[in-house]
Each structure stands twice: as structure tokens, then as C-alpha cells.
VEXVOVEX-54353 format. One line per field, with one value per residue (C-alpha): residue number from 1; chain; x negated, z, y negated. Coordinates in steps of 0.001 Angstrom, whole numbers. Each point is the difference from the previous one (the first is absolute). Example, Ala and Ser with C-alpha at 12.3 -4.5 7.8 and 13.67 -1.06 7.14 Angstrom:
BEGIN
pos = c(1;2)
unit = c(A;A)
X = c(-12300;-1370)
Z = c(7800;-660)
Y = c(4500;-3440)
END
This chain:
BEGIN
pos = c(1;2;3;4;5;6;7;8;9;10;11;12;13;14;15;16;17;18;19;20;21;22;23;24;25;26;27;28;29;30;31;32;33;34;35;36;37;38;39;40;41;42;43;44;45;46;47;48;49;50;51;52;53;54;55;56;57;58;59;60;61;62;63;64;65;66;67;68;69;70;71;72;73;74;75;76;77;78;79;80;81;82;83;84;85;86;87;88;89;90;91;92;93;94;95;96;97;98;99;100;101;102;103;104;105;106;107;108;109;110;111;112;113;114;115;116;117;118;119;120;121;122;123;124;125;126;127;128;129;130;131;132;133;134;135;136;137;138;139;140;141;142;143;144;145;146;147;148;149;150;151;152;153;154;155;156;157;158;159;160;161;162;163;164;165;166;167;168;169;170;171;172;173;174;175;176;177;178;179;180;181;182;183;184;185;186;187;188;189;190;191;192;193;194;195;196;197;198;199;200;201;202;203;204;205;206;207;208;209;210;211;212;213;214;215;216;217;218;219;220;221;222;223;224;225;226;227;228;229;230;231;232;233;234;235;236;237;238;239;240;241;242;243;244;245;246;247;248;249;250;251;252;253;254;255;256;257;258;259;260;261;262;263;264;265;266;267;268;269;270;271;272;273;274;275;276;277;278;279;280;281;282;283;284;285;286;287;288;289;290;291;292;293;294;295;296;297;298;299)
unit = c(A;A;A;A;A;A;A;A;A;A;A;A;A;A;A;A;A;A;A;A;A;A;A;A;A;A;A;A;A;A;A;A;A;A;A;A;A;A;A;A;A;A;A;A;A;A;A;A;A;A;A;A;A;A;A;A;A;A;A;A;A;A;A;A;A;A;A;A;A;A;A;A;A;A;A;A;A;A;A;A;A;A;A;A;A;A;A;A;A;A;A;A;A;A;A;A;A;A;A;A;A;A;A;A;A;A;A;A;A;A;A;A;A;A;A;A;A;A;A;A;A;A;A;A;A;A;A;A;A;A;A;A;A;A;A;A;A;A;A;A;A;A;A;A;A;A;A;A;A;A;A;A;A;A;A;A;A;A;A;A;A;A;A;A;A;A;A;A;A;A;A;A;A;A;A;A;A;A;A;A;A;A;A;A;A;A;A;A;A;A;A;A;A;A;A;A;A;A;A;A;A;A;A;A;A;A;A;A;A;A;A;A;A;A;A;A;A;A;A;A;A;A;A;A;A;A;A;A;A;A;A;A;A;A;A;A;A;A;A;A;A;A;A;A;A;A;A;A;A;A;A;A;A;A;A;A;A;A;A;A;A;A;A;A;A;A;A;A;A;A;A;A;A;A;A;A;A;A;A;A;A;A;A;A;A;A;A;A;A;A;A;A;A;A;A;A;A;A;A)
X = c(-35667;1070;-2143;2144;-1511;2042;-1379;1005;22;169;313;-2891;533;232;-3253;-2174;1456;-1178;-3226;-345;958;-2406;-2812;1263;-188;-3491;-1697;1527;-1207;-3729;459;705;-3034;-2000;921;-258;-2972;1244;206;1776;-657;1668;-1989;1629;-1849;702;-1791;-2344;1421;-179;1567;-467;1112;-2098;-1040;-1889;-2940;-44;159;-3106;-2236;601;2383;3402;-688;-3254;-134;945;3148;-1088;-285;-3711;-135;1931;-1840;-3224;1040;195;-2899;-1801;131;4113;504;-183;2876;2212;-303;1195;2439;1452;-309;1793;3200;-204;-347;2601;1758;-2639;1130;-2561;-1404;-3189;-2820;-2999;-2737;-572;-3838;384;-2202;-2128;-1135;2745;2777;3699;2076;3906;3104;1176;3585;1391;2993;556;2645;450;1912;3145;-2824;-688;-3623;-1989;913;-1737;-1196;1142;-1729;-654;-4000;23;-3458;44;-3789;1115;1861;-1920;-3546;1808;1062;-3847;-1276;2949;-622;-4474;946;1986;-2786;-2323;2152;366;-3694;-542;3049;-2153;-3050;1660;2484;2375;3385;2733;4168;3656;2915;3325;2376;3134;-262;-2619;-1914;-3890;-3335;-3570;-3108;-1755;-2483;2427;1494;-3945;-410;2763;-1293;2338;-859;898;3802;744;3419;1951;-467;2242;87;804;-3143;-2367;1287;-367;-3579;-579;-1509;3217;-2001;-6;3674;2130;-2478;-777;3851;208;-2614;1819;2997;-2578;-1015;3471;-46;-2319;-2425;-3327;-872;-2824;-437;-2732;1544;-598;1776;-136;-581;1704;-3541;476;-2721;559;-992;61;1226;166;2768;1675;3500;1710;3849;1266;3259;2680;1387;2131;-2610;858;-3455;1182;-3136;-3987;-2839;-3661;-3158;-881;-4008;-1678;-2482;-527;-3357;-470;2115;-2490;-3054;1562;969;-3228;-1733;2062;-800;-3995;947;1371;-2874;-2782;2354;-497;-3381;-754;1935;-1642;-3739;1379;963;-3364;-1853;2449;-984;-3242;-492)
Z = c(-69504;4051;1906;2485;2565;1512;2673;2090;3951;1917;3822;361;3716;364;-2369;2448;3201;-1606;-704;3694;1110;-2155;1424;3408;-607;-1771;2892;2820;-1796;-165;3411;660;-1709;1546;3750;-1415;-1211;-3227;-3620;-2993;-3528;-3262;-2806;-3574;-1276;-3453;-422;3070;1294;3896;2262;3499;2838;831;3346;-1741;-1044;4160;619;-2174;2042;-2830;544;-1614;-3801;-549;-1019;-3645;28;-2073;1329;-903;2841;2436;-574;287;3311;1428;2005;-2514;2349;-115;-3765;-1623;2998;-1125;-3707;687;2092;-3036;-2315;2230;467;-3707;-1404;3178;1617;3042;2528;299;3348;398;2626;-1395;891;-2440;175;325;-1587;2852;195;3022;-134;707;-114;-1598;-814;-3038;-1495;-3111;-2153;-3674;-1852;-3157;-3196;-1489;-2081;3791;-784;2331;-396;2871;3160;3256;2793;3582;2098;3196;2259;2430;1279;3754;176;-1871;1225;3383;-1169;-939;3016;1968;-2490;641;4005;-934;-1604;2748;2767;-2133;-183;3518;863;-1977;1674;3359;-943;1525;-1463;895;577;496;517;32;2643;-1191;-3602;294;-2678;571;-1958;534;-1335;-2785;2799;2237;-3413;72;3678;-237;-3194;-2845;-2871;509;-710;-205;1329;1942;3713;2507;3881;-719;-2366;2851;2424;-2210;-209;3917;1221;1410;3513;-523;-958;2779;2762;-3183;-436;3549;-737;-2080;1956;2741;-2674;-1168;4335;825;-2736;-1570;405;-940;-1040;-1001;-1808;-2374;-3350;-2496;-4035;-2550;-420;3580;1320;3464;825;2861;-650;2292;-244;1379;163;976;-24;-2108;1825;-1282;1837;1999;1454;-2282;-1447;-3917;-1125;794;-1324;533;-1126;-358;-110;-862;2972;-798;-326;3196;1936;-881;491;3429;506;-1281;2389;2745;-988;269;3331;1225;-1381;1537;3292;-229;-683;2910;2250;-1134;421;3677;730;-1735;2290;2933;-235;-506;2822)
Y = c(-85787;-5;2067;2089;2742;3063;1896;3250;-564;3596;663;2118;-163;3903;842;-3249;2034;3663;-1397;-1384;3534;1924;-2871;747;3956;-269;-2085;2579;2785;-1861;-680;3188;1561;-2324;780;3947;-696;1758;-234;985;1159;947;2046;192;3368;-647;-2847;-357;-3081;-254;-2589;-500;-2152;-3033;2273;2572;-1950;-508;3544;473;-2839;-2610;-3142;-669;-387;1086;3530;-26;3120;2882;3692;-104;-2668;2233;3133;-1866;-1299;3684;1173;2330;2828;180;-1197;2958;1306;-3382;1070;3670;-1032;-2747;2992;2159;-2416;-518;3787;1548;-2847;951;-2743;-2673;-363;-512;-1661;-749;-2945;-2961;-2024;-3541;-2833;-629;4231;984;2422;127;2701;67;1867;425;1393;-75;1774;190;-1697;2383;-374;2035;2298;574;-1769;-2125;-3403;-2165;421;-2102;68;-1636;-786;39;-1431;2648;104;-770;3064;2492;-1280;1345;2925;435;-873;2167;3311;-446;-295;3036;1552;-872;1550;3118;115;-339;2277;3367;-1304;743;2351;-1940;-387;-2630;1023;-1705;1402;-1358;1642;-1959;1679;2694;-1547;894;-1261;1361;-1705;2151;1294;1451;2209;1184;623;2006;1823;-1311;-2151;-3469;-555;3809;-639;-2095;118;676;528;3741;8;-1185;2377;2416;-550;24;3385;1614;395;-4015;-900;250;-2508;-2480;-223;-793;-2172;-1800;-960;-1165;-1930;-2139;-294;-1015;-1674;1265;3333;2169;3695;2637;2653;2850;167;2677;-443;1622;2194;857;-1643;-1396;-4077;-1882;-3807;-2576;-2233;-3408;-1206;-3054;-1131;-2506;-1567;-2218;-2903;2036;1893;3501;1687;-720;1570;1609;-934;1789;1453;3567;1018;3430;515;3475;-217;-1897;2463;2527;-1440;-397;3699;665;-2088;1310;3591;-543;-1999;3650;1880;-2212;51;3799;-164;-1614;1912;3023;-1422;-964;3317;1191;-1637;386;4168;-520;-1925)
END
């Protein structure tokens, strides 16, 4: 009738310093989220069941813990104007492995928006069906509320550029790289992005009366600083256009010109008003004249 306990002891001194690692790894990978202001998720297609890090709800203007995790839930978050784009996008990755990368805005609680980036891959099974979906969020409404703002300042001076048919230009003399503002691919009778230009293209343009003193021009320019020019250049319909156009140096820090920058302007139709002026000038000129020699003989 003696009562007598065994009992196992095991060093489980390896499994207790695992554990501390994987606590370690978890808490610098929340840390991590939480200085990226990002967020990660994990969708099992099959049965619907979505998991998320504890910085989504964030992301999505509630605090940690108290959006419930469903896909219903994140949809619903989406501002209804880019839902249907999310949900094309999901099918897309789903149907033709489409990578996932999308920005779209999500409406807070309180009625205000915040834009974020999205990407995602799918993890798919020997059958070669999809499986789940893993994904990242990313808050990035700093950035593209800038890009907003930079693109409608954009938009503005593009506006304000065909109002004036004024056009702007760099040129890089290092590589011979060149860029011209939509308007100047109008002034010069092209659509828009036509080609790429080059230095040969724009002085190919010039009236050939015009080339030779505007390339002079030019390297009285990269001496000496701004410089201005009225010239004539000729479309690819052949009709002739005078343009007005600015250029200063860019130098580097020892004193080289690396690169011009500028403006060209049609000011055709000032030009001609201004010969036209000119011409009735003459004519009343002449007019005189002849009533003073009119009156001259009959005096």
C-alpha cells in the first residue's frame, strides 16, 4: 500500500531560449511596422479566413484590436470610389498571378481619408490552385497627397504654358540629354511627345537664315550667362514662326556650364501685328509727304 511518485525532469533550456528568440523576433518586426507605419496580412482563400497584424486596424483609423478581421471589414474600409479597382485588382492576382500593387484611399471612422499601398503575391498549391494570399499596407498619404499636389501644379503650369504659348527647355551638355515641355512639341508643330528631342532636332527647326547667329548665340550663352533670341523656325507644314526664346547656364562647382535651361515662346502673332503696324506707319509717312508736296506746288 506505499505510495511512491516518479517524475521526468528535462533541460528545456534550448526550447525557453527559442521561445525568447521568436519573442525577440516578433516584437522587432512590430516595431518595425510600427516605425513603417505598415501592416501585414494573410488570406486563406479556401476558407475565407484573414489575419492581420495588430497595425492594420491603425492603418484603417481604428486602434489596435478593434476592427473585428474579416475581408468584409477590409473591403468596407476602402473609399467606395477605389473598391471596385481593389476587387479587380484581387481577382486579377488570383485568376493570372497579376502582381499585387495597388494605391488606393481607405475612409476612416471620423469621415477623412488616407491613402495606402498595397502588394500582395499568391501562395498556390501543387494542382497549381490559389491557396492564400499574403500581403503587406503601407500608410503612404504624405507622399502621394504630394504627388497630387506636384501633378495639379503640373497641370496648372501646363494650362498656363498653352495660354501663352510658352514652352519651357533643359538641356544637358555633359550627356546631350534634352526635355521640352508639351508646349514647346506644339510650338514647333508636333504632337506632344512625338519623339525624343535632341539639339540636332531644334536646330533643325530654326529657319536656316536663323541657324548659324543662334548657334553663336548659344556659345555667348554658356559665356557669358542669360541670353535672349528672336528667331524664325520652320514646321514640318512649312509654315514659318518667329519664337522668342531665353537661355541661361547651369555651372558645376568648378565653374564648367554642365547644362542650359530656358523658355521658348511663339510671338508670331505679335511680330506681325508689329510689321503690320510698321507698314501703315510707312504708308501714312507717304501720305503725308505727298499732301506736303501737294500743297508745296500749289502754292
Amino acid at each position: 500500500g506505499e505510495v511512491i511518485f516518479t517524475g521526468i525532469v528535462r533541460d528545456i533550456s534550448s526550447r525557453k531560449a527559442m521561445e525568447r528568440d521568436l519573442a525577440d523576433q516578433k516584437e522587432r518586426l512590430r516595431r518595425g511596422q510600427e516605425f513603417a507605419n505598415i501592416g501585414t496580412w494573410e488570406w486563406t482563400i479556401a476558407t475565407g479566413e484573414l489575419v492581420w497584424s495588430e497595425r492594420i486596424p491603425p492603418l484603417f483609423g481604428y486602434p489596435e484590436g478593434e476592427l473585428a478581421t474579416s475581408y468584409a471589414n477590409f473591403l468596407g474600409a476602402i473609399h467606395p470610389e477605389d473598391r471596385q479597382r481593389v476587387e479587380d485588382a484581387v481577382a486579377a492576382c488570383l485568376a493570372q498571378d497579376t502582381p499585387y500593387h495597388i494605391e488606393h484611399r481607405v475612409v476612416w471612422p471620423d469621415g477623412t481619408s488616407r491613402w495606402l499601398l498595397e502588394q500582395g503575391a499568391v501562395i498556390r498549391d501543387s494542382q497549381g490552385e490559389a491557396h492564400q494570399m499574403l500581403g503587406v499596407v503601407q500608410d503612404i498619404d504624405d507622399r502621394k497627397r504630394a504627388e497630387l499636389a506636384l501633378a495639379e501644379r503640373e497641370d496648372t503650369l501646363e494650362e498656363a504654358q498653352a495660354l501663352a504659348h510658352i514652352g519651357n527647355w533643359k538641356a544637358d551638355l555633359m550627356t546631350g540629354e534634352v526635355a521640352w515641355s508639351d508646349e514647346i512639341f506644339r510650338i514647333f508643330g508636333y504632337e506632344p511627345g512625338a519623339f525624343s528631342p535632341t539639339l540636332e532636332a531644334f536646330y533643325a527647326a530654326v529657319h536656316p537664315d536663323d541657324r548659324q547667329w543662334l548657334k553663336r548665340e548659344e556659345v555667348a550663352t554658356g559665356e557669358g550667362g542669360r541670353n535672349e533670341a528672336v528667331h524664325r523656325i520652320v514646321r514640318p507644314d512649312g509654315a514659318v514662326r518667329h519664337v522668342h526664346e531665353v537661355a541661361e547656364p547651369e555651372w558645376d562647382d568648378a565653374g564648367n556650364v554642365v547644362r542650359l535651361v530656358g523658355t521658348v515662346q511663339d510671338i508670331t502673332e505679335r511680330v506681325e501685328a508689329q510689321a503690320r503696324l510698321a507698314l501703315f506707319e510707312q504708308l501714312f509717312e507717304a501720305s503725308d509727304q505727298a499732301i506736303g508736296v501737294t500743297d508745296a506746288q500749289g502754292v
